[in-house]
N, C-alpha and C positions, 0 to 999 in steps of 0.2 A: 798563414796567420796563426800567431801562437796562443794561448788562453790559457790565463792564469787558474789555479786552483778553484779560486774565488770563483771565477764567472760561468766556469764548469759544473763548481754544484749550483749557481746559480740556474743555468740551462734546465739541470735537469729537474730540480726543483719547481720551474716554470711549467716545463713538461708534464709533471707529474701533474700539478695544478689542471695542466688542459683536459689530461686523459682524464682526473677525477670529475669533474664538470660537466664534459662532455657523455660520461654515464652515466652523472647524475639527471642530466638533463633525458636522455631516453629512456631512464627509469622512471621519466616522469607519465603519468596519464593525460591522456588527450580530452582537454574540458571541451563541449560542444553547448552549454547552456539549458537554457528553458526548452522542454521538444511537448507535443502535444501527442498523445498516444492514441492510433487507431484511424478511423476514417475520418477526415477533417470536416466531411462534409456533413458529417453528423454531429458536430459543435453545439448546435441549439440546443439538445438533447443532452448530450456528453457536458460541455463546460461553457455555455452560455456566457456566465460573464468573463471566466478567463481569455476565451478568446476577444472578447471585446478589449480588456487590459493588453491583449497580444501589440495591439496597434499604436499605444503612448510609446511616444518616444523623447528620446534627453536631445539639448539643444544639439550637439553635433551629429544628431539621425541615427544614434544608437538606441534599439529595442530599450525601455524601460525596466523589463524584468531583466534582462541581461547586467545593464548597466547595476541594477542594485544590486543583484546573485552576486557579481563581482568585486562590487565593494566590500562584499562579504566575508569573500573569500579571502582579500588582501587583506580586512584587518585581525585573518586565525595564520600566523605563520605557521602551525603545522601541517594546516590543510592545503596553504599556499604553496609550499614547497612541494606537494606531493602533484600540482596540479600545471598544466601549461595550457594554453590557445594558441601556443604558435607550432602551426604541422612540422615546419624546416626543423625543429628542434626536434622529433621525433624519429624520424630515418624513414627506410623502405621495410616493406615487410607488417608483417603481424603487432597493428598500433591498440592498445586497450584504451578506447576512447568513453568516457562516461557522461551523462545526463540526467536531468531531471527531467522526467516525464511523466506529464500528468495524462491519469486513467480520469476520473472525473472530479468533477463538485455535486454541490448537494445545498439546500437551501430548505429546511424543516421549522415548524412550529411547533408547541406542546403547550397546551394552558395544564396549567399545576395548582390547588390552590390560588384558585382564581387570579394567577399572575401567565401572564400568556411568554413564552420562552422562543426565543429564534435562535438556530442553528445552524452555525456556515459550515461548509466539512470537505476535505479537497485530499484525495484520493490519488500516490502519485509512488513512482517508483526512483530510486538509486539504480538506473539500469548502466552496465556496460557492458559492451561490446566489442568485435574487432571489426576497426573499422577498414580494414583492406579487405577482408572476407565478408564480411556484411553478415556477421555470426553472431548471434546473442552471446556473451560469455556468463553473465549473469544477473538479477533485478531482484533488489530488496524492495519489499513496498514500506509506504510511508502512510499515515492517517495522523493529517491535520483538524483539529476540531477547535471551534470558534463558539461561544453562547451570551448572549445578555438576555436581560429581561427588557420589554418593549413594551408601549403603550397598545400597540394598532401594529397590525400585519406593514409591511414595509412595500415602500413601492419598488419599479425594475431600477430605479433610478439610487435610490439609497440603499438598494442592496450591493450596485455595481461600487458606490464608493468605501461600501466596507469593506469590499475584497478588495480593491486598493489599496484602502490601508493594509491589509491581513501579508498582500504581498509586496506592498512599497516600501512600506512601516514595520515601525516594534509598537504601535499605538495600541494595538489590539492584545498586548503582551505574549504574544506569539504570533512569528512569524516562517511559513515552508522552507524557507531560504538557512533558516539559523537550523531547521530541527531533518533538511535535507542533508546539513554538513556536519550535524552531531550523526547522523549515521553513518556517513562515510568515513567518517575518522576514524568507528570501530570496524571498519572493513578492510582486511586485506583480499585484494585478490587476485586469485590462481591467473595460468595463461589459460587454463580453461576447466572447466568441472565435467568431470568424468560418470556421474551420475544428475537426471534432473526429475524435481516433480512440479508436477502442474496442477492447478481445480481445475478440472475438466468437464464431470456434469451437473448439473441444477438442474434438479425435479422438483414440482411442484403436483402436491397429486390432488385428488378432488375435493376433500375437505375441507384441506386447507384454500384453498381457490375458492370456496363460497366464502369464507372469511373475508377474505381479500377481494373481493365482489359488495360485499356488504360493507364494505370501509372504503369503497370509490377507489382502490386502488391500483395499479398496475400491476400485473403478474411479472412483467418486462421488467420492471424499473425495480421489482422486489429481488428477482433473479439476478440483476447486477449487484444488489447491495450485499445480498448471500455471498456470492462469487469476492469482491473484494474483503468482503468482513474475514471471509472466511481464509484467505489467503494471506491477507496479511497477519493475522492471526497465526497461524503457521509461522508465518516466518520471522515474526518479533519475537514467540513464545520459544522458537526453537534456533533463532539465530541461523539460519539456511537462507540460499537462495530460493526463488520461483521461477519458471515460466509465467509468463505473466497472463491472466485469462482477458479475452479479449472474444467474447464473442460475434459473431457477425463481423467483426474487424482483423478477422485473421482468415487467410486465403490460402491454400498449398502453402502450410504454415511460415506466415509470409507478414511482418506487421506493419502499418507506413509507419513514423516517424514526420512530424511537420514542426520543425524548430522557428522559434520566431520570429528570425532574419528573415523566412519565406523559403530556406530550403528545405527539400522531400530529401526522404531516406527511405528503402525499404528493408528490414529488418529480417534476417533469415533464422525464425525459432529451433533447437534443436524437438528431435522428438522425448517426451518424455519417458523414463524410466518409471516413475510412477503414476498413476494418475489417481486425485482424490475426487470423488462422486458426494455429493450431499442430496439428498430428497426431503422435503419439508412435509412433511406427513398431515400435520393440523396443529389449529391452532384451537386451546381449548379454556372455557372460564367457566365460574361462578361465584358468588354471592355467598356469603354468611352476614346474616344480620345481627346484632349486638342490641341491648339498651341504649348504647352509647358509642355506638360505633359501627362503622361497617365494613368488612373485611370481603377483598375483591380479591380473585384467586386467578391467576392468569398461567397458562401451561401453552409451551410449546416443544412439540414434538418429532422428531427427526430421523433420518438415515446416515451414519457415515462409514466411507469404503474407500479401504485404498488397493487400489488394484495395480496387477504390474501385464503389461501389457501381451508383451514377449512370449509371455510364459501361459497367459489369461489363467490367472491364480489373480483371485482375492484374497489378501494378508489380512484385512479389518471388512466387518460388513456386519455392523451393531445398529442395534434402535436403541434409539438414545432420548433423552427429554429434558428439560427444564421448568421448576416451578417458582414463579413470585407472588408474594403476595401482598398487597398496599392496604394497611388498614387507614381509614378515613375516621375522622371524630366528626359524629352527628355536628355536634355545636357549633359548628365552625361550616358548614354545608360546603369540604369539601371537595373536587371534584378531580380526576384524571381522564383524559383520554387514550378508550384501551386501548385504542390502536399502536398510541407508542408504546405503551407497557407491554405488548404483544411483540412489539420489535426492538424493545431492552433484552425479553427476556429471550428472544434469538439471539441476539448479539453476546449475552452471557455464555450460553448455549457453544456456540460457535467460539468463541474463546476458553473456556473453561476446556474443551474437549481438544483444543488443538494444543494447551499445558500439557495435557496426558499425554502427549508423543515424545517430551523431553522429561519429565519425571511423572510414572505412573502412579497415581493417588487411588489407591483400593475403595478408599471410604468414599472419596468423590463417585468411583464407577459404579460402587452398591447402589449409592440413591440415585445416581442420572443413569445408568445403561439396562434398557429391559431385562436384558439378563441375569441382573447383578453380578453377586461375586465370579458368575459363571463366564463371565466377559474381559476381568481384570488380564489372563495369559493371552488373548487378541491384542488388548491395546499395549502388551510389552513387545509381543512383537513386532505390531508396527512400528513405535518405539527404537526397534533396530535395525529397521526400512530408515528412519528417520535419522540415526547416526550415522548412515553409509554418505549422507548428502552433506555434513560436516566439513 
């Protein structure tokens, strides 16, 4: 059979077409949906109402968080293209499969100015993996945060339909789904990262523990909020990956994975190259009274260290602090509860200090690190502990 010119470059033209497609398509990422991060059967605790959202589903028995993640994804074609669900289009071998995976929720009040404030807050990672090896490749965290003002504390019942909305909806004018795919858009990633760091310890020493004793608190549930605050902090102020902290949830470093079609995964962590240590030293206040006013003075006090394991060399290992102060006008009587103003001014704390690892602020170090000036060459070096994981 003879073939004209024409139908020759037609062929190869076709061809070229397949071969180009065909590595577009296993240059694609392997999407796996909604996964719930850590021990499932610690849900109550961990995400109470998200697992209860786990179980709505759309009329043809597709998961509800899946089915909206997806509509999501189809109407950003950049993210669209980059993403696939179907394995056959990926091959054999080494598949970089990625999720959202949520570490927790959270569910707070705060009267202000005699206006009472609720706070929804959902705690979750950009993690991927390879999924033929069953290997973390890498996990950005993500911090979602939701607030109105409220008449009256909310019942279990209207709290579960706000997280509905939060994850069904754009009602709440944010939504995990839109601000999980605004991260991943600015992610490229490696076939594998060659150096990792992880939060590793949370101390809590005695001082601070009667504080958190006299405010009916958990020491447990303060020790997660550290561990997340503090890591994602890291890794938004410095654009890096993490290990994701997981405690009591990680085994022969070993993570589940529960997506919420019902299937298990077990997630195999590499070991860290760095590990960062935080100790919460105290928490410390007082009072200044005015004619006309009253100024409340709230300090909270800390340890941060980054250690490298391998070598057991501490690169950072500073005392460090935070101070706020809220003035009140008599005339208006009024009021905060220190307890949150004690866990702003952590969360400043823990943020403001994880900036210093991508660009070192001297004048920031003089007033927050015991040391002052004498601490500024610590935190550049860690600083370039911190550019190795780029």
């Amino acid at each position: 059979m003879r073939y004209s010119i024409l139908q020759i470059i037609t062929l190869i033209f076709t061809a070229l077409i397949f071969i180009s497609s065909t590595a577009t398509a296993q240059d694609k990422l392997l999407f796996s949906g909604f996964a719930f991060s850590g021990n499932y059967e610690n849900r109550k605790e961990l995400y109470p109402y998200s697992s209860k959202i786990e179980f709505l589903k759309s009329e043809n028995g597709q998961p509800l968080l899946n089915k909206v993640f997806n509509e999501k994804i189809k109407s950003r074609p950049n993210e669209d293209a980059r993403l696939t669900s179907e394995l056959g289009r990926i091959g054999q071998g080494n598949q970089i499969t990625v999720a959202f995976a949520l570490t927790y929720e959270k569910v707070e009040y705060m009267e202000l100015d005699g206006h009472l404030l609720l706070f929804l807050g959902i705690n979750a990672n950009v993690l991927a993996f390879d999924r033929a090896s069953k290997q973390l490749i890498a996990a950005y965290p993500l911090r979602i945060r939701y607030h109105d003002t409220v008449n009256e504390r909310q019942s279990d019942e209207q709290i579960l339909t706000l997280f509905k909305k939060l994850y069904l909806t754009n009602e709440l004018g944010i939504n995990p789904f839109d601000e999980w795919l605004n991260k991943f858009s600015e992610i490229k990633f490696k076939g594998r990262y060659t150096k990792y760091l992880q939060v590793k310890n949370i101390d809590i020493e005695p001082e601070a523990l009667k504080m958190i004793a006299l405010h009916n608190e958990k020491p447990k549930a303060l020790k997660n909020l550290i561990a997340n605050e503090l890591e994602s902090s890291i890794a938004s102020t410095n654009n890096i990956p993490i290990i994701p902290w997981s405690p009591g949830e990680v085994v022969g470093r070993v993570m589940a994975l529960r997506f919420c079609d019902g299937n298990t995964f077990m997630l195999n962590l590499p070991n860290p190259d760095y590990e960062v240590d935080f100790t919460l030293r105290a928490f410390r206040g007082t009072e200044v009274e005015g004619a006309y006013s009253l100024q409340k003075i709230y300090r909270t006090l800390g340890t941060i260290k980054i250690y490298q394991p391998d070598i057991k060399k501490y690169h950072l290992n500073e005392n460090i602090y935070n101070t706020q102060i809220v003035t009140l006008a008599k005339a208006y009587d009024a009021k905060v509860e220190d307890w949150e103003q004690y866990k702003k001014t952590l969360n400043e704390l823990l943020y403001d200090t994880s900036k210093q690892f991508s660009s070192v602020n001297s004048g920031w170090i003089k007033e927050h690190a015991s040391r002052g000036a004498e601490a500024i060459d610590t935190f550049r070096d860690a600083s370039k502990i911190i550019d190795q994981l780029k």
